[in-house]
N, C-alpha and C positions, 0 to 999 in steps of 0.2 A: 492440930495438924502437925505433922513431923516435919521438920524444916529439912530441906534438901543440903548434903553434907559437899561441901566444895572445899578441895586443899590445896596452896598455893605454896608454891617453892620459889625463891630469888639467887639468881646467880651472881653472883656481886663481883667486878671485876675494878680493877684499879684504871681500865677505861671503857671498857664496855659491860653493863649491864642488860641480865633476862628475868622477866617474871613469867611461870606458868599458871594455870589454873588445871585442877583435874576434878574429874567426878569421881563417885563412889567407887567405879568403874574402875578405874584406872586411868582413863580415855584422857587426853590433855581436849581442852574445850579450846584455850585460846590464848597468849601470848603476845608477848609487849618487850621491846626495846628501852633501852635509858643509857646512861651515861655512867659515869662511875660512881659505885656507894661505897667505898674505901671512907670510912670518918677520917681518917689522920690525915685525909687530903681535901674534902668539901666540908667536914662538920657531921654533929652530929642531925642537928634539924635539918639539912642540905640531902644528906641521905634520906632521912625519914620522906622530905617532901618528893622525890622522887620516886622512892617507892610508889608513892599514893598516886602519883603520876600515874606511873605504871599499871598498877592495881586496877584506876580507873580507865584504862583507854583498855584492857584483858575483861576486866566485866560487860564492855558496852560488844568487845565482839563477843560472848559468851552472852549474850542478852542477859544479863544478871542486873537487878536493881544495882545504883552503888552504892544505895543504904543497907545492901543485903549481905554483914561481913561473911567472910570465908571462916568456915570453923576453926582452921588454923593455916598457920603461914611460916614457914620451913627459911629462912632467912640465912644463907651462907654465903659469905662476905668477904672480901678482900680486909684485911687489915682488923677483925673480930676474932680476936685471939685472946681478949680478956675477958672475966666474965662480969668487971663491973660496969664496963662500956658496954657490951653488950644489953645487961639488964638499963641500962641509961636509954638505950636506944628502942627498948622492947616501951617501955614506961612512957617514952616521949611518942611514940606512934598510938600508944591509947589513949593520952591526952589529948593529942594536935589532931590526931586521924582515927577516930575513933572505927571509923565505917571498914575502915578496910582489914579488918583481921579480928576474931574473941581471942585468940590464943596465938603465940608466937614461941618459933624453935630459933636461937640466935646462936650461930656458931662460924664456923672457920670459912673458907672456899676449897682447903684442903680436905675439908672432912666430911660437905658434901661433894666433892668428887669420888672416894670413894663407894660415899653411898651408892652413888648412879651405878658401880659397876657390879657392887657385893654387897650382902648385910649378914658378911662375915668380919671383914674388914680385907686389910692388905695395906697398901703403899701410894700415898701421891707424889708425884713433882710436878709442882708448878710452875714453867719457867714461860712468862710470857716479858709485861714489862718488867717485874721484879721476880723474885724467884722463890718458893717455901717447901722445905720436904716435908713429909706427915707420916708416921704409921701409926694404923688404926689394929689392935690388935681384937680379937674375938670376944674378949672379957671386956670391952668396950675401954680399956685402957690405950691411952697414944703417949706419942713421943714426937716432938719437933726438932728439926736441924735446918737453920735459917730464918726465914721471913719477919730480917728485925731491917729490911729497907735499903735505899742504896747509899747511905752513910757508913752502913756497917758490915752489910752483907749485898744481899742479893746477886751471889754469884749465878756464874753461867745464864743467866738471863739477858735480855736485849740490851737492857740498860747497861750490864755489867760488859758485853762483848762491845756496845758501841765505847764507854770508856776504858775500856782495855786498848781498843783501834786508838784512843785518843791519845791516851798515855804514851803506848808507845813508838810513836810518832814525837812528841814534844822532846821526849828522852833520848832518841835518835839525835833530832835537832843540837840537844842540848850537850851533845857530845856524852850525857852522862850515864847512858847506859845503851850503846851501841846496836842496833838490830840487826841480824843476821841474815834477816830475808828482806830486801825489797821495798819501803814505805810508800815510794812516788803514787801508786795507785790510789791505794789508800785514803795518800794523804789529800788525795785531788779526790774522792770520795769524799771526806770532808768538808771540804773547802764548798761542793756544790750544795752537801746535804743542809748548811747553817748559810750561805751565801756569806760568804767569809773570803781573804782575800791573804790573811796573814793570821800567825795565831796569836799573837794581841788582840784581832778584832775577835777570836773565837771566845775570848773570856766573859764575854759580856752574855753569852748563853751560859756559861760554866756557875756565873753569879747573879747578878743583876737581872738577867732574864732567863732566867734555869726552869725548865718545863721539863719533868722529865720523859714524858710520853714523847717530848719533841726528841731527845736525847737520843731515846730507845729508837727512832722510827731510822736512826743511821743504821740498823741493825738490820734489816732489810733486804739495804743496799747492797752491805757487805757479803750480803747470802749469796745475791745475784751475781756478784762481781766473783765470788767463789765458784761457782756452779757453772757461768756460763765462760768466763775468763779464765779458771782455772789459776787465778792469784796467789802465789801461796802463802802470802802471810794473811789475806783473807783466812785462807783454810786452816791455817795454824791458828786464827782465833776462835773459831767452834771446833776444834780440833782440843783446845785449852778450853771453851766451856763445857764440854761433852765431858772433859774430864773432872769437873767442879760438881759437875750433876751426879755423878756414878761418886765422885767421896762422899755425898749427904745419902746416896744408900750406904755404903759400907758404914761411916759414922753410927745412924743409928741400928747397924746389922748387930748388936749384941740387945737389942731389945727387944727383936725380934721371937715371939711366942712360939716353941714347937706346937703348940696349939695350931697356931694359923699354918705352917707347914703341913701339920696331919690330916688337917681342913681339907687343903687347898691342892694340895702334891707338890707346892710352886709358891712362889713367893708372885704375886700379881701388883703392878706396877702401874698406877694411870698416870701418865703423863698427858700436862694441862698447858695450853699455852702457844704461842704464835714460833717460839723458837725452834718445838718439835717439827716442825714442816719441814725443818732442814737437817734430819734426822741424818740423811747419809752422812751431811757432814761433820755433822756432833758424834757419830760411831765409833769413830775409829778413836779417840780421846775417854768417849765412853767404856769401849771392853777392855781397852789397853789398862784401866784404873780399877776394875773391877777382877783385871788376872793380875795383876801386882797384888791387889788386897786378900788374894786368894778366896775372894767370895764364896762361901759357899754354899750357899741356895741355888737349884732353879729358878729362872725369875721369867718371866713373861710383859711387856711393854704394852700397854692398853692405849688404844686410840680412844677417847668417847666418841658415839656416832648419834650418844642424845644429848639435849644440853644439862648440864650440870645441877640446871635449877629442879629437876623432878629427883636427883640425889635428894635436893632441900626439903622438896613436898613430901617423899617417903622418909625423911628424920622426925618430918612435922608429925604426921602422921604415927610414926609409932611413937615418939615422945608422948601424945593425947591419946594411944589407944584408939586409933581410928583405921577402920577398915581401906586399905588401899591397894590390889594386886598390882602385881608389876611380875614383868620379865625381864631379869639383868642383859640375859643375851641379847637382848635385840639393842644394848644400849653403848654398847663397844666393841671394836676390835681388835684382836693380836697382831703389832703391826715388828714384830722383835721379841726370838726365843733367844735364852741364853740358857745355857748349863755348866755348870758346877764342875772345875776340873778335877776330877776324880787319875789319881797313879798319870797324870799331864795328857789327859786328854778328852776332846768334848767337841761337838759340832755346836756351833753357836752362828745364827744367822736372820735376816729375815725372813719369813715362811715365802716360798713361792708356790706354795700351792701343791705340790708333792715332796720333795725331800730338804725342807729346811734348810735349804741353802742362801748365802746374801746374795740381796738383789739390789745396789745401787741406783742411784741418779733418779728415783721415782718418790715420789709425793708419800712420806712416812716411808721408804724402802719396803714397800709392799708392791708386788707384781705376780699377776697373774693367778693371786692368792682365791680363794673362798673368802667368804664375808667377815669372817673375823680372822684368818689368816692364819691358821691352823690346818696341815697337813691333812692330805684324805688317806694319808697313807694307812696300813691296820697293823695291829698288836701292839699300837704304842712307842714303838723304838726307838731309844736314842737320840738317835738320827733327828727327827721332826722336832722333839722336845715339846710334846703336847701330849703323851700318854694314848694317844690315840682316839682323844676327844674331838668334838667339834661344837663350834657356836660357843662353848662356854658354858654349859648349862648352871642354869641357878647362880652363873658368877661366881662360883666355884674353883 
């Protein structure tokens, strides 16, 4: 009897994880929540047993035996950027957890988020708690700029913007590097977000009791306090992470494959992560750093609208040579065209839905858009910066 072929994908986050299951189909049967599978933060077995957590509470809604493994399992990870921790982790899940997987695909979070959009390749930024940029090029070669952690990097990310708020605040204080805008807000942001009274008491979160999800979760605040208060050294802080994000494009813009431009017409960009929600106000930091670098690609800004972990199951899947359709368009949207200043000049904007124009103060600065946010307008123009596409076909 031919056993029924089930593929599972993992979206591994530094606080939130997803597991799916799909059939032959394509169809997702059923899914499961966890907590973070970053190794450099729980461990290696800590991951593994969570997985299997997962695995089994997605088998029991998908009626599936839990003795019944998945043919393979697509595992894309917060903090799997090696490949010998990686194989430590593939090796210790067929030891301890035998049931839940024959075969496993172990790689990045950056490079199943591509997958979900293209399996062409293209561009990720992941800026949620910590930050990684990724190009995936079509020859299935990449390139990294960042995701070495909040010791060393992870710029423009929550973590990075909550201590950037922090820093310059104490540096304020300390007379030794003077702020130009404003800290009181801020700094009474602070003060509520750690229940803190003075910043001596704040150090005992900075060491002694340092979480950094707790860290990140001031980042939040600081959105709201921008957004609805109109703070400006709030907004001068995603204002300076917008522009951290758009130098890890430019950085690795020379490694970028005319390949993937001839591909694509565009350079496609998925951004991953709780920071982009506050898109409008990382923008203006963002194209400001992207027209100094003189960028010069077309580039498009991808919202996912599926989760990252069937990116996982279709790497699993073609890694084993296993049948799996999929439709990229239905799994993101354009939510930010930019084009290429060409003799100094170019329309660059959110899509609204006819003429590519910005549309602030909206959730990803999309209003009033089509589904993936791409102009209905015809013949491609300029103007729209979508060639006169729509949905995205193929992820293309």
């Amino acid at each position: 009897m031919t056993q029924v072929v089930y593929i599972g994908g993992v979206e591994g986050g530094a606080t939130h994880s997803k597991l799916v299951i799909c059939d032959q189909s394509g169809k997702v049967l059923a899914s499961a929540k966890g907590p973070s599978t970053n190794h450099w933060m729980v461990g290696i077995p800590e991951v593994a047993k969570r997985i299997d957590t997962m695995a089994r509470e997605a088998k029991a809604q998908a009626n599936i035996p839990e003795t019944h493994r998945l043919s393979a399992m697509g595992l894309c990870l917060s903090g799997a950027e090696q490949d010998a921790t990686n194989k430590e982790l593939e090796n210790y899940l067929k030891t301890h957890y035998p049931d839940v997987a024959d075969r496993y695909m172990v790689g990045s979070d950056t490079v199943g988020s591509i997958a979900t959009a293209s399996n062409v390749g293209g561009m990720v930024i992941i800026s949620g708690t910590g930050s990684n940029t990724l190009l995936r090029n079509p020859d299935g070669s990449t390139y990294g700029c960042g995701g070495w952690g909040h010791m060393i990097g992870d710029e423009g990310s929550a973590w990075w913007i909550s201590k950037h708020a922090i820093k310059i605040v104490f540096d304020h204080e300390d007379n030794f590097r003077r702020s130009k805008l404003c800290v009181e807000r801020v700094w009474e942001l602070i003060r509520e977000h750690f229940g803190v009274k003075t910043r001596s008491d704040l150090l005992d979160y900075c060491y002694a009791k340092f979480c950094k999800t707790t860290f990140s979760g001031l980042c939040a605040k600081l959105a709201k306090c921008a957004r609805e208060e109109d703070d400006p050294l709030c907004r001068k802080l995603f204002e300076d992470a917008g522009q951290e994000l758009a130098r890890s494009v430019c950085a690795l813009s020379p490694r970028i494959s005319p390949t993937l431009i001839s591909k694509c017409g565009k350079l496609d960009i998925v951004c991953v992560g709780s920071v982009w929600l506050s898109w409008e106000l990382l923008e203006p930091g963002f194209t400001k750093e992207l027209e100094s670098a003189k960028f010069k690609y077309d580039l498009n800004l991808l919202k996912l609208t599926n989760t990252m972990a069937l990116g996982a199951a279709y790497l699993a899947a073609d890694t084993f040579e296993l049948e799996l359709p999929r439709d990229y368009s239905q799994n993101y949207e354009v939510f930010y065209g930019h084009r290429a200043v060409v003799n100094g000049s170019a329309t660059n904007g959110s899509s609204n839905g006819s003429n590519g124009t910005t549309t602030n103060g909206t959730k990803y600065g999309v209003a009033n858009g089509t589904k993936n946010g791409t102009a209905n307008g015809t013949n491609g123009t300029a103007k729209n910066g979508t060639n006169g596409t729509t949905n995205g076909t193929n992820g293309n």
